[in-house]
N, CA, C and O of each residue as an XYZ file, in Angstrom:
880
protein
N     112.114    123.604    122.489
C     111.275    123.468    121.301
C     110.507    124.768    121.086
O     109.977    125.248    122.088
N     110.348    125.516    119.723
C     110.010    126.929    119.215
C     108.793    126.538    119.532
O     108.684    125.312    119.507
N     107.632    127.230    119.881
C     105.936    127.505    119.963
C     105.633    129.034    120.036
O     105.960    129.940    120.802
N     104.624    128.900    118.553
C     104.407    129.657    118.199
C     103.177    130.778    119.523
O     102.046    130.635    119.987
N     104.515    132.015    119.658
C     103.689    132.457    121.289
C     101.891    133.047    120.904
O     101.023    133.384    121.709
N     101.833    132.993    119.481
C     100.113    133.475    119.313
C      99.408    131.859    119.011
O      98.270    131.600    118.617
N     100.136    131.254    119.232
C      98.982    129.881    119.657
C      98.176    129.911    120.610
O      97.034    129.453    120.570
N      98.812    130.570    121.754
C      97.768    130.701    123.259
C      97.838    129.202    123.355
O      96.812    128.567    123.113
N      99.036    128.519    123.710
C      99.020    126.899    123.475
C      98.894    127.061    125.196
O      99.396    128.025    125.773
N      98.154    125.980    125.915
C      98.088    125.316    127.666
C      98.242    124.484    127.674
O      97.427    123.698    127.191
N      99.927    123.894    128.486
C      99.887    122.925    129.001
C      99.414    122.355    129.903
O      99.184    122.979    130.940
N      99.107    120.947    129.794
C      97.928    119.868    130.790
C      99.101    119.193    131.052
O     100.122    119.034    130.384
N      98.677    118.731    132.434
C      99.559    117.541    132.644
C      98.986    116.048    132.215
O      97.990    115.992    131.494
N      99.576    114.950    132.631
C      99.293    113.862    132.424
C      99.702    112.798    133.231
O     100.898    113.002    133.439
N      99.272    111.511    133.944
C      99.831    110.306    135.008
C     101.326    110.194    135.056
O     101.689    109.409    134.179
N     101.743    110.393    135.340
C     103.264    110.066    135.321
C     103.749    108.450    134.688
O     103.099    107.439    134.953
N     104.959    108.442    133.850
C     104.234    107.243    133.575
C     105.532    107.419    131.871
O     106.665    107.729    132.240
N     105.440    107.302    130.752
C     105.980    108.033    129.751
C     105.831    109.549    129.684
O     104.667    109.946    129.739
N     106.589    110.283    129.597
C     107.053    111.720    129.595
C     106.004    111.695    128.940
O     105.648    110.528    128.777
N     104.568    113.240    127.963
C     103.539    113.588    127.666
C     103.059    114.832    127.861
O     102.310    115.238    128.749
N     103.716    115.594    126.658
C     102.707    117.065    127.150
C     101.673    117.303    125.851
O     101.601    116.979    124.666
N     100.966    118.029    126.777
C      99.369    118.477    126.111
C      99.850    120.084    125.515
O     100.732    120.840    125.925
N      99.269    120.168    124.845
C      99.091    121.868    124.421
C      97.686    122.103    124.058
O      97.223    121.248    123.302
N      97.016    122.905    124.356
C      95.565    123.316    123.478
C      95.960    124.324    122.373
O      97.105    124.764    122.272
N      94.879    124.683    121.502
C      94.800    125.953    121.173
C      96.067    126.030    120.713
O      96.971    126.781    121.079
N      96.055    124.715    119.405
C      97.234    124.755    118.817
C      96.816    124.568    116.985
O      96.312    123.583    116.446
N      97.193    125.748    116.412
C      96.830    125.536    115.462
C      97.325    124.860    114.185
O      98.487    125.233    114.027
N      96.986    124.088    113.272
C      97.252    123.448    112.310
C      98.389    124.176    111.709
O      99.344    123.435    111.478
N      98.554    125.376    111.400
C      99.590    125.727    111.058
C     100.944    125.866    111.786
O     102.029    125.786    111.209
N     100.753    126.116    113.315
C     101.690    125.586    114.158
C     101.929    124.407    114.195
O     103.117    124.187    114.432
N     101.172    123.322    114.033
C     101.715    122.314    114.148
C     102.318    121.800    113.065
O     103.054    120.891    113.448
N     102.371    121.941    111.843
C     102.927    121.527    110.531
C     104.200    122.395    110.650
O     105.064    122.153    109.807
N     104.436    123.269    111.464
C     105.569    124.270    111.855
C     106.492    123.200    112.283
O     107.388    122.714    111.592
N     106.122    122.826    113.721
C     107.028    122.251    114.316
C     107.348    121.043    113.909
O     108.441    120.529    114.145
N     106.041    120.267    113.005
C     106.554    119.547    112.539
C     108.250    119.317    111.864
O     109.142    118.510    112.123
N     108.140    120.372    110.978
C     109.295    121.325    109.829
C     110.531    121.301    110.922
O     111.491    120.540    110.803
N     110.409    122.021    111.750
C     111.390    122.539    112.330
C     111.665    121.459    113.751
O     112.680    121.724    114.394
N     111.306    120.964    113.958
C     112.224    120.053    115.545
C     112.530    119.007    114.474
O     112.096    118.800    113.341
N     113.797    118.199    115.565
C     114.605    117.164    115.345
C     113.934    115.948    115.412
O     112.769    115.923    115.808
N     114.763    114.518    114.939
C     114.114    113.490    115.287
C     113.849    113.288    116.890
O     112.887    112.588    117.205
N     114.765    113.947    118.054
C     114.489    113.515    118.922
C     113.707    114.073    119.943
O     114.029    114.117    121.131
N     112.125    114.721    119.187
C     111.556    115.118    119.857
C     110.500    114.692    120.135
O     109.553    115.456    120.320
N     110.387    113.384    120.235
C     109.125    113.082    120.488
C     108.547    112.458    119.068
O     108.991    112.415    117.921
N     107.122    111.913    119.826
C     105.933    111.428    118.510
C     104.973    112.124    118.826
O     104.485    111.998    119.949
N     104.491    112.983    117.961
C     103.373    113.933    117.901
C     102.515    113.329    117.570
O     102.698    112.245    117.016
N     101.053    113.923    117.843
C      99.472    113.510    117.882
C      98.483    114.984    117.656
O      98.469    115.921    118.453
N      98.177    114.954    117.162
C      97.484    116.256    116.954
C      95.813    115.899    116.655
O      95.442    115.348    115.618
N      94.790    116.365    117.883
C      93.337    116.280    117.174
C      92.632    117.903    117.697
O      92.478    118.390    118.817
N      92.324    118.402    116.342
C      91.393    119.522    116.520
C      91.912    120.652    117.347
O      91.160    121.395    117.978
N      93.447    120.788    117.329
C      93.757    122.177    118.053
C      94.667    121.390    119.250
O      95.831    121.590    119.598
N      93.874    120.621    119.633
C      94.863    119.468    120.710
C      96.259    118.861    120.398
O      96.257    117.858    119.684
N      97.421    119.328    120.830
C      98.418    118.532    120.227
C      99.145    117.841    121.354
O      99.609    118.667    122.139
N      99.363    116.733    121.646
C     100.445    116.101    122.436
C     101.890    115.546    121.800
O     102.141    115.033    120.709
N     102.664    115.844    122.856
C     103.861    115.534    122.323
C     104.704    114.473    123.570
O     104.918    114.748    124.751
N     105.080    113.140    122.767
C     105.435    111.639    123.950
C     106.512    111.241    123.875
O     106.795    110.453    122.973
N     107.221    111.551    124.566
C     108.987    110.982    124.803
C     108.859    109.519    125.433
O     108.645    109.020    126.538
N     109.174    108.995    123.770
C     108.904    107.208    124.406
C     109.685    107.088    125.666
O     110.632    107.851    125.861
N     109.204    105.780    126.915
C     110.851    105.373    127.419
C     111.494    104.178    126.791
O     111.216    103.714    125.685
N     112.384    103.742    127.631
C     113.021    102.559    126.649
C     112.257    101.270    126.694
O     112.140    100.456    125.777
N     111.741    101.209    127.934
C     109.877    100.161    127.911
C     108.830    100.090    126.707
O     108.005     99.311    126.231
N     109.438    101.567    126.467
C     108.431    101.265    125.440
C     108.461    101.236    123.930
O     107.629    100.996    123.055
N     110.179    101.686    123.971
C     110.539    101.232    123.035
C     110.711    100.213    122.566
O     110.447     99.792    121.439
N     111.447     99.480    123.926
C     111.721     98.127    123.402
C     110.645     97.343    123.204
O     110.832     96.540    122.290
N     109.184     97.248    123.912
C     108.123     96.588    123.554
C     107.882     96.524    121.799
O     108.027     95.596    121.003
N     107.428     98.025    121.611
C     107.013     98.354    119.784
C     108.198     97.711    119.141
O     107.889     96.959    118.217
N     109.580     97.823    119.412
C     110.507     96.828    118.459
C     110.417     95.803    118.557
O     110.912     95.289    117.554
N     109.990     94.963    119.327
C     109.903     93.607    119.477
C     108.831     93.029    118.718
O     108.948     91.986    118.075
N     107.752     93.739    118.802
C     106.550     93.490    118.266
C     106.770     93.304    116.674
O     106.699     92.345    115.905
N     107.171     95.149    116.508
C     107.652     94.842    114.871
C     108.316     94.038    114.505
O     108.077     93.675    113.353
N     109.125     93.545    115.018
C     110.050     92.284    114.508
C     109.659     91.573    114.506
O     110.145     90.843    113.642
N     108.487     90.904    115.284
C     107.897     89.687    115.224
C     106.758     89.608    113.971
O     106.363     88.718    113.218
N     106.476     90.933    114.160
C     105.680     90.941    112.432
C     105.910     90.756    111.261
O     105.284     90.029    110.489
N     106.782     91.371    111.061
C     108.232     91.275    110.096
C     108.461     90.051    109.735
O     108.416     89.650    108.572
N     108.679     89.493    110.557
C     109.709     87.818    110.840
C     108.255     87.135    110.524
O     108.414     86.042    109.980
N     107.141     87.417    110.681
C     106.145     86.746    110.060
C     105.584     86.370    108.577
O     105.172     85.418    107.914
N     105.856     87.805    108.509
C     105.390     88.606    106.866
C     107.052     87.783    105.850
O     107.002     87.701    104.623
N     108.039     87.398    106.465
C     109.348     87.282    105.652
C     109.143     84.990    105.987
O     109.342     84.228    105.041
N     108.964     84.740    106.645
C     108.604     83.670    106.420
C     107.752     83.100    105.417
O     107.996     82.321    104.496
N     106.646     83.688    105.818
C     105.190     83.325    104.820
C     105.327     83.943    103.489
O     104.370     83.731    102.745
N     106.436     84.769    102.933
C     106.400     85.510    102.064
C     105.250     86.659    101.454
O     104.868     86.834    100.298
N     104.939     87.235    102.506
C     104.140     88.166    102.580
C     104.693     89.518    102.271
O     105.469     90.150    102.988
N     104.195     89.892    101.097
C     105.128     91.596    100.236
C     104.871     92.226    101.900
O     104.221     91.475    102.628
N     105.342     93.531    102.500
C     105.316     94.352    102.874
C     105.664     95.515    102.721
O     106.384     95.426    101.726
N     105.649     97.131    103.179
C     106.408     98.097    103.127
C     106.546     98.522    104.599
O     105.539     98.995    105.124
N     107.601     98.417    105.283
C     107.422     99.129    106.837
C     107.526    100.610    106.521
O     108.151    101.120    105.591
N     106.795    101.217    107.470
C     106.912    102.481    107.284
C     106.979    103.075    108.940
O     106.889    104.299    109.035
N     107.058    102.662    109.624
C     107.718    102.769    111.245
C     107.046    104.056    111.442
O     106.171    104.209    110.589
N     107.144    105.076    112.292
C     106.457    106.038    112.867
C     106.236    107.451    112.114
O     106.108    108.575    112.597
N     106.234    106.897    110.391
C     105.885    107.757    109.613
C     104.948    109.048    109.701
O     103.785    108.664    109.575
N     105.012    110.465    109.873
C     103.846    111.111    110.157
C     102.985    110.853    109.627
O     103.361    110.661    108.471
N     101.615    110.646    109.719
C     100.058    110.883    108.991
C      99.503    111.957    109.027
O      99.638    112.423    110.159
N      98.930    112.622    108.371
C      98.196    113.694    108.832
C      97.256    114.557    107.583
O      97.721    115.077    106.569
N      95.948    114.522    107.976
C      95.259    115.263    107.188
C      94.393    116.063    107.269
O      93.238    115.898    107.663
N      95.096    117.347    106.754
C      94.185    118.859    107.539
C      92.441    118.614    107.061
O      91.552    119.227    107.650
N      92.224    117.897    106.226
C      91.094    118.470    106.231
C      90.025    117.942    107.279
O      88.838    118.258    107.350
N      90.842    116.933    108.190
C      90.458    116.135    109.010
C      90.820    117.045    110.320
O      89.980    116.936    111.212
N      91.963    117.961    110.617
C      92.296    118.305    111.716
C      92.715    117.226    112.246
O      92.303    117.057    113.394
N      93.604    116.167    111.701
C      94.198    115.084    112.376
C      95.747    114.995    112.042
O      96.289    115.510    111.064
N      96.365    114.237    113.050
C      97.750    114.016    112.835
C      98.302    113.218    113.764
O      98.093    113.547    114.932
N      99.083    112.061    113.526
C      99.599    111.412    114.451
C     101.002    110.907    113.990
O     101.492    111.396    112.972
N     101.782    109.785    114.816
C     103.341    109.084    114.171
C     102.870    107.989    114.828
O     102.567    108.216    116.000
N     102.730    106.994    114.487
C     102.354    105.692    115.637
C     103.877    105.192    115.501
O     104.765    105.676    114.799
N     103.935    103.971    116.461
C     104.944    103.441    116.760
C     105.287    102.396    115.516
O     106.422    102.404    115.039
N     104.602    101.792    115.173
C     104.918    100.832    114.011
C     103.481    101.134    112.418
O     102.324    101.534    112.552
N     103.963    100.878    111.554
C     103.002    101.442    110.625
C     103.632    100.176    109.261
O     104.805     99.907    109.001
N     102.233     99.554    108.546
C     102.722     98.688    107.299
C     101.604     98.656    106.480
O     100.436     98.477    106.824
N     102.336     98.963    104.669
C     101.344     98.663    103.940
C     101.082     97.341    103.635
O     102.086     96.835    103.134
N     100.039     96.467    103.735
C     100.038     95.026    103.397
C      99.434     94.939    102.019
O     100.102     94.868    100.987
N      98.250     94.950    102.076
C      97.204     94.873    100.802
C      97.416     95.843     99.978
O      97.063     95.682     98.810
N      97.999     96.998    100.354
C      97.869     98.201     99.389
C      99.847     98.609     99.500
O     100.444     99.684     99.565
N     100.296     97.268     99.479
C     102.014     97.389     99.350
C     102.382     97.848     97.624
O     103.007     98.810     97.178
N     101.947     97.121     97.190
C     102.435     97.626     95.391
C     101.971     98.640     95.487
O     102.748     99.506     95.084
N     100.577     99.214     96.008
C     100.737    100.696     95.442
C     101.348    101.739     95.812
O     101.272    102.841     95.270
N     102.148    101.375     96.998
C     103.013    102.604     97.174
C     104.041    102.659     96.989
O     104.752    103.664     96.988
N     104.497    100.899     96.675
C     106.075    100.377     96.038
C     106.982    101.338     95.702
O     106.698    102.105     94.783
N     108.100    101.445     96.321
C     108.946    102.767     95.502
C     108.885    104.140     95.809
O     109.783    104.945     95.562
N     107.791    104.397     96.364
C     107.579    105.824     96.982
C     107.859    106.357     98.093
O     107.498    105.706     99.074
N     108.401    107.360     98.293
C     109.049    108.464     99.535
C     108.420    109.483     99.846
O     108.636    110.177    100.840
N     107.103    109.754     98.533
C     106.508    110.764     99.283
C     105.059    110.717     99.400
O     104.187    111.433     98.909
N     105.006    109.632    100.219
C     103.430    109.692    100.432
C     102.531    110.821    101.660
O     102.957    111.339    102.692
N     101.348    110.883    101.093
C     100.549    112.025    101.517
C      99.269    111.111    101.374
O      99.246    110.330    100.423
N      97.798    111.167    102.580
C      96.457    110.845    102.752
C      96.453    111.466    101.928
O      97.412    112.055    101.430
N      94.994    111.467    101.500
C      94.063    111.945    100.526
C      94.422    111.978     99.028
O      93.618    112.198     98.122
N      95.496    111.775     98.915
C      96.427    111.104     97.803
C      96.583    109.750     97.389
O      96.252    109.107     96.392
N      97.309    109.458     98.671
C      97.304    107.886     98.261
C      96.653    106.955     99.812
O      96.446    107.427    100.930
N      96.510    105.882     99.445
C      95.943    104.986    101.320
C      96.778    105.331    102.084
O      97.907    105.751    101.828
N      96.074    105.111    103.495
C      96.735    104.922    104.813
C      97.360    103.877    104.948
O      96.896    102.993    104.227
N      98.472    103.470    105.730
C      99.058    102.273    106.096
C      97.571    101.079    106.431
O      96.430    101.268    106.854
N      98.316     99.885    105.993
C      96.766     98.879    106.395
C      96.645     98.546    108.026
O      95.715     98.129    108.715
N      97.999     98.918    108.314
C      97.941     98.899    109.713
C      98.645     99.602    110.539
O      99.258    100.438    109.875
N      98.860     99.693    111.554
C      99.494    100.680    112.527
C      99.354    100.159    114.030
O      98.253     99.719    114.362
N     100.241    100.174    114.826
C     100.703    100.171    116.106
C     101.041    100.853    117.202
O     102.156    101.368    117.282
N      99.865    100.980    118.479
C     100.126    101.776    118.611
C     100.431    101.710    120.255
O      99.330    101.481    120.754
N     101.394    101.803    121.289
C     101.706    101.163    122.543
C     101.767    102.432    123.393
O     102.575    103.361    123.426
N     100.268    102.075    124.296
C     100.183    103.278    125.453
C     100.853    102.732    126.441
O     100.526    101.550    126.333
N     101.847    102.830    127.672
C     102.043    102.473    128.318
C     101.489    102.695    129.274
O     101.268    101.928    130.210
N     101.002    104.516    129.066
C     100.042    105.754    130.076
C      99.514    106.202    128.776
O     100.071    106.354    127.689
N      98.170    106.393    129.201
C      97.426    106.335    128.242
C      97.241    107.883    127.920
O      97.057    108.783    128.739
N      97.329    107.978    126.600
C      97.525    109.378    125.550
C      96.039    110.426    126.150
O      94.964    110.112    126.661
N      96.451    111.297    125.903
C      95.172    111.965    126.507
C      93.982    112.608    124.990
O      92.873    113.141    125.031
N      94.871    112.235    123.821
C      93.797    112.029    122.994
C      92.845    110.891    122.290
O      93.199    109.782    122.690
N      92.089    110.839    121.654
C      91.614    109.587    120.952
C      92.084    109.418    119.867
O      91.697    109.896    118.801
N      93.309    108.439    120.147
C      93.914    108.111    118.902
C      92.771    107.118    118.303
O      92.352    107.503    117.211
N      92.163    105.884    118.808
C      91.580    105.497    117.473
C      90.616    106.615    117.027
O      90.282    106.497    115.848
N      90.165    107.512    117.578
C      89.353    108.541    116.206
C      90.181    109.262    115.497
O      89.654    109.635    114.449
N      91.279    109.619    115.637
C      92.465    109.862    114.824
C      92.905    108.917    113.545
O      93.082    109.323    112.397
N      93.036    107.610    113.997
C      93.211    106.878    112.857
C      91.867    106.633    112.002
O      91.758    106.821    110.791
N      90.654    106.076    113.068
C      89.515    106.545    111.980
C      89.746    107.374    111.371
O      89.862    106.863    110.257
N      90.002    108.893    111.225
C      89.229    109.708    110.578
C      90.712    109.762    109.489
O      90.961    110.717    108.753
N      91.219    109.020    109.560
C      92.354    108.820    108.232
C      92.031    108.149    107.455
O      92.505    108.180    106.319
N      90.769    107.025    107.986
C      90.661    105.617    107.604
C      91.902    104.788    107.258
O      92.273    104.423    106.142
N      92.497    104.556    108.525
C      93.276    103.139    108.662
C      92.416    102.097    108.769
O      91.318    102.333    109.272
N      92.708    100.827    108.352
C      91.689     99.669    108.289
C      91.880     99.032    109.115
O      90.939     98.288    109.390
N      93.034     98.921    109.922
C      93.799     98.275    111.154
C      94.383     98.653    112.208
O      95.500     99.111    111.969
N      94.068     98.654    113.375
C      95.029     99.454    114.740
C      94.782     98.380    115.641
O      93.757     97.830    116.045
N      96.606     98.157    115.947
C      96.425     97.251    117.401
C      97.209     98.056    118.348
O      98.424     98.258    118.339
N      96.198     98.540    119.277
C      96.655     99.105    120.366
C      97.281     98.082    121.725
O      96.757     97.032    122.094
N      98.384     98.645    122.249
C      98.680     97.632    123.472
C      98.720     98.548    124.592
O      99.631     99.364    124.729
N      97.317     98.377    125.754
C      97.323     99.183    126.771
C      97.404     97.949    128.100
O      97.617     96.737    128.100
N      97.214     98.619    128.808
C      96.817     97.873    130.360
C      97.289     96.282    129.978
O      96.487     95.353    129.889
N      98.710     96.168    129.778
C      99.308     94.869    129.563
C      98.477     93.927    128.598
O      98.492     92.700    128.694
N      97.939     94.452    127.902
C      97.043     93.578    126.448
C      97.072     94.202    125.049
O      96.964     95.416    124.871
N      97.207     93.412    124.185
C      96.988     93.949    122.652
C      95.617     93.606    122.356
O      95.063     92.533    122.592
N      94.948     95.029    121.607
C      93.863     94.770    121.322
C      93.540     95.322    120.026
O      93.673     96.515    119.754
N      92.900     93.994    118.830
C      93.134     94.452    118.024
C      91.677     95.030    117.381
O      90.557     94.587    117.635
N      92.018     96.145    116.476
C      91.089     96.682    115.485
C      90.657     96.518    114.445
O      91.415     96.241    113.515
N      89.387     96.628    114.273
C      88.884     96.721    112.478
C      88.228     98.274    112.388
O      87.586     98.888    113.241
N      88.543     98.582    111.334
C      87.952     99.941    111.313
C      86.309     99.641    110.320
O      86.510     99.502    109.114
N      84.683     99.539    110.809
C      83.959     99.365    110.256
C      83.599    100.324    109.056
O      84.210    101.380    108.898
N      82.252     99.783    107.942
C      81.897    100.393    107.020
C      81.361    101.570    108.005
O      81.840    102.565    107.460
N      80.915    101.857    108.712
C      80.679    102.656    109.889
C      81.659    103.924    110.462
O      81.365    104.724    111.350
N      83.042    103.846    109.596
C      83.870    104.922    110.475
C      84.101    104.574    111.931
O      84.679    105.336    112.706
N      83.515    103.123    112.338
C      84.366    103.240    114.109
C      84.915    102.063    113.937
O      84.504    101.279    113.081
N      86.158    101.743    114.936
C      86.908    100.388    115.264
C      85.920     99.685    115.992
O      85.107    100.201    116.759
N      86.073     97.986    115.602
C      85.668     96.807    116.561
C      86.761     96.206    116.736
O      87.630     95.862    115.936
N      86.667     96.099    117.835
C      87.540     94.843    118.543
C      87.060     93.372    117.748
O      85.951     92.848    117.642
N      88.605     92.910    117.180
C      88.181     91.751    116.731
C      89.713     90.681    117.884
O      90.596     91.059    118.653
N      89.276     89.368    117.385
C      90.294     88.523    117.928
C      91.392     88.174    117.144
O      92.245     87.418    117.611
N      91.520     88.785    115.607
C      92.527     88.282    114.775
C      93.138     89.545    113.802
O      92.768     90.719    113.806
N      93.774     89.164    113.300
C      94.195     90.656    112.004
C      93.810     90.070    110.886
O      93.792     88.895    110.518
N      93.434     91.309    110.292
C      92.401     91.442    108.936
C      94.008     91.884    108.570
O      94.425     90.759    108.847
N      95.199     92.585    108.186
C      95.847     92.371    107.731
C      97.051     91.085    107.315
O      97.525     90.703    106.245
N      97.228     90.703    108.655
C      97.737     89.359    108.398
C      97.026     88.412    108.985
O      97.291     88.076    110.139
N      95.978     87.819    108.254
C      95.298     86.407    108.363
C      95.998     85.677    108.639
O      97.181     85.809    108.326
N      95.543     84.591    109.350
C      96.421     83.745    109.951
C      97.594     83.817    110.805
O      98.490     82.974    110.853
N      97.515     84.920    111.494
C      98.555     85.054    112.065
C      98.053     84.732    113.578
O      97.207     85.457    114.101
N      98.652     83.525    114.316
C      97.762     83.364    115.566
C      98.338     84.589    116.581
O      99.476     85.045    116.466
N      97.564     84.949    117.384
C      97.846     86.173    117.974
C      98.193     85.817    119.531
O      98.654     86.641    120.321
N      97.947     84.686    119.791
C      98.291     84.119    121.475
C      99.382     83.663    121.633
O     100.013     83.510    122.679
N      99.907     83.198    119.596
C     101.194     82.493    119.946
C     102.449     83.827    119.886
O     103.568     83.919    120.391
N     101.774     84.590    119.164
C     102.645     85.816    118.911
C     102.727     86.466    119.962
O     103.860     86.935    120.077
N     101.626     86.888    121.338
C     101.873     87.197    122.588
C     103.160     86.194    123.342
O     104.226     86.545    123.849
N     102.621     84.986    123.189
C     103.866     84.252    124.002
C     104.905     84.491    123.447
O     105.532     85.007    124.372
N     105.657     84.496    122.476
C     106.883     84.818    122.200
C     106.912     86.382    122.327
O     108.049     86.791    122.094
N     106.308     87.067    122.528
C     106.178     88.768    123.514
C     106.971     88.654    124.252
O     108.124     89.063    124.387
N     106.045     87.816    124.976
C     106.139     87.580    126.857
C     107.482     87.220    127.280
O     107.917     87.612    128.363
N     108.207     86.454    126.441
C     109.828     85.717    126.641
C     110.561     86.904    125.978
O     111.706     86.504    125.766
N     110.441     88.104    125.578
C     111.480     89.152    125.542
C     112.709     89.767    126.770
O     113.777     90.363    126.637
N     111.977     89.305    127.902
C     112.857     89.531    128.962
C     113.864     88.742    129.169
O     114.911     89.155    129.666
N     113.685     87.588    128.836
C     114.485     86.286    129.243
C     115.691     86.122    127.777
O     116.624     85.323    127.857
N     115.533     86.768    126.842
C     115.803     86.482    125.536
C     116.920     87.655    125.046
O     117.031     88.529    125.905
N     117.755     87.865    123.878
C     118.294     89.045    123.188
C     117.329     88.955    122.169
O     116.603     87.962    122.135
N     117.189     90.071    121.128
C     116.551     90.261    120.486
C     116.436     89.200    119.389
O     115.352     88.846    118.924
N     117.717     88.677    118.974
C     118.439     88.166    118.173
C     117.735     86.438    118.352
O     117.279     85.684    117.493
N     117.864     86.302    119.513
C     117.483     84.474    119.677
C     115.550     85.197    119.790
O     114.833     84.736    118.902
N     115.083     85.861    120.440
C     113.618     86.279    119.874
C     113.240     85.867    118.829
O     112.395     85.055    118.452
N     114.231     86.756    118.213
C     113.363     86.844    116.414
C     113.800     85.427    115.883
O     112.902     84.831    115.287
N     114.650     84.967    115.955
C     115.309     83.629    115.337
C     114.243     82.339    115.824
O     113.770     81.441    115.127
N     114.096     82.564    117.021
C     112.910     81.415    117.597
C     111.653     81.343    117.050
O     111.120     80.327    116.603
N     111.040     82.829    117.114
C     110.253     82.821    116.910
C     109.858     82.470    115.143
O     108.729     82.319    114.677
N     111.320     82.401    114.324
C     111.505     82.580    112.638
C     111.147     80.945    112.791
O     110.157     80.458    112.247
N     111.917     80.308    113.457
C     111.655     78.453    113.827
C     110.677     78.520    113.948
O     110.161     78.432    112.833
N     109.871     78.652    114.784
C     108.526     78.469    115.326
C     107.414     78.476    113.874
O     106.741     77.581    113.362
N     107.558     79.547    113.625
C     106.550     80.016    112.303
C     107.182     79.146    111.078
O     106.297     78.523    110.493
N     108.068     79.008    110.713
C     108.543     77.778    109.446
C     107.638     75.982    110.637
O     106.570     75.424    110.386
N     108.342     75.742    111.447
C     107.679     74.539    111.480
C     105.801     74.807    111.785
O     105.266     73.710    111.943
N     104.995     75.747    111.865
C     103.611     75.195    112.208
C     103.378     76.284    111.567
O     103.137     77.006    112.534
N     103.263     76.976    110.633
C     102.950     78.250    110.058
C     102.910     78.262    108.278
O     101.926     78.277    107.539
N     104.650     78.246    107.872
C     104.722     78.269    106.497
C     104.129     77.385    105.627
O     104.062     76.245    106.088
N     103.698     77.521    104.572
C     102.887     76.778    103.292
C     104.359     75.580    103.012
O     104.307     74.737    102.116
C-alpha cells in the first residue's frame, strides 16, 4: 500500500486479535489519497485528527456483522420498513478531521431523502440513521467521537461479547440506551438470541427462522 513518505506516518502496534495498523501524522490529504488509490481489499479505514487506522476484518468478524445485517434487514422487510443499506460506505468530513467505513450502515428515517442516490457526501446530505460497528479488539481510535462528530443518531457497537446500543444526544455525546431509536420495536434480546444460534445454523435457515419468528410475534 503507497504512503505518502512526507507524512512522517508511525506505526503503533495493537493486541493481537484482528489484523490493525495505526499510522500518526497522517494527513487529510494523504488519506483521501489512499482512499482514491487502494483496492477493495484493503481494509476499513478510520481516520481521527491525523490518526489513521487501517483493519483487516477476520472471517469472525465478518461473519458476525453479516449476520447481524441480515437480521436487520429481515426485520425492516417483514414489518415493511423503507430502508437504504449502505454497508461499509466511507463517511468522512474534513471539516471535522473525521473519517471512518463501519461495518453495516442504514438510512431509516431519512431513507426517501437519499432514495436514488450514489453520490452521497456529509455536510450535504444526513448521515446514515444508523451504523454498526463490531470490535472484536478494540480500535485504537474513538470511533463513537468519530461518528459523533458526523452526527450519526445511532451506533451499535458490539465489543467484549455484547451489543451496545447508542443515541447520539442534543449534547453531541452517545447514551447507552436499551432499545433502537431507529427501529422501534425491535426487541433486542430476541434479536441477540437468534445471534447466538449462528453457529449451530447456515445462514439461510438463520435468516428464514428468524423471518418466522418476527411474522408470528412481531408483524402488524
Amino acid at each position: 500500500m503507497p504512503i505518502d513518505p512526507e507524512s512522517k506516518a508511525l506505526p503503533r502496534t495493537v493486541p493481537a486479535g484482528e489484523t490493525r495498523v495505526v499510522l500518526d501524522n497522517v494527513s487529510w490529504e494523504t488519506f483521501e489519497r489512499l482512499l482514491d488509490e487502494t483496492g477493495p481489499r484493503r481494509g476499513r479505514f478510520a481516520y481521527e485528527e491525523g490518526t489513521l487506522e487501517i483493519m483487516a476484518p477476520s472471517p469472525e468478524h465478518e461473519i458476525l456483522k453479516s449476520n447481524l445485517g441480515r437480521l436487520v434487514e429481515a426485520y425492516a422487510m417483514e414489518l415493511g420498513i423503507d430502508i437504504q443499506v449502505t454497508g461499509a460506505t466511507t463517511l468522512k468530513l474534513q471539516m471535522k478531521k473525521r473519517g471512518a467505513e463501519p461495518d453495516e450502515s442504514y438510512y431509516v428515517q431519512n431513507e426517501l431523502l437519499i432514495r436514488g442516490r450514489t453520490d452521497l457526501r456529509l455536510g450535504r446530505d444526513p448521515p446514515p440513521d444508523l451504523v454498526i460497528e463490531i470490535q472484536l479488539t478494540r480500535s485504537a481510535l474513538d470511533k463513537l467521537g468519530i461518528y459523533a462528530a458526523m452526527g450519526v443518531p445511532e451506533v451499535w457497537l458490539w465489543e467484549d461479547e455484547a451489543l451496545k446500543v447508542y443515541w447520539l444526544s442534543e449534547k453531541g455525546r452517545y447514551i447507552e440506551h436499551g432499545e433502537s431509536r431507529s427501529f422501534s420495536g425491535l426487541p433486542l434480546p430476541d434479536l441477540l438470541r437468534f445471534l447466538s444460534e449462528a453457529r449451530e445454523k447456515s445462514t439461510t435457515r438463520l435468516v428464514n427462522d428468524f423471518r418466522s419468528w418476527v411474522r408470528g410475534n412481531l408483524a402488524r
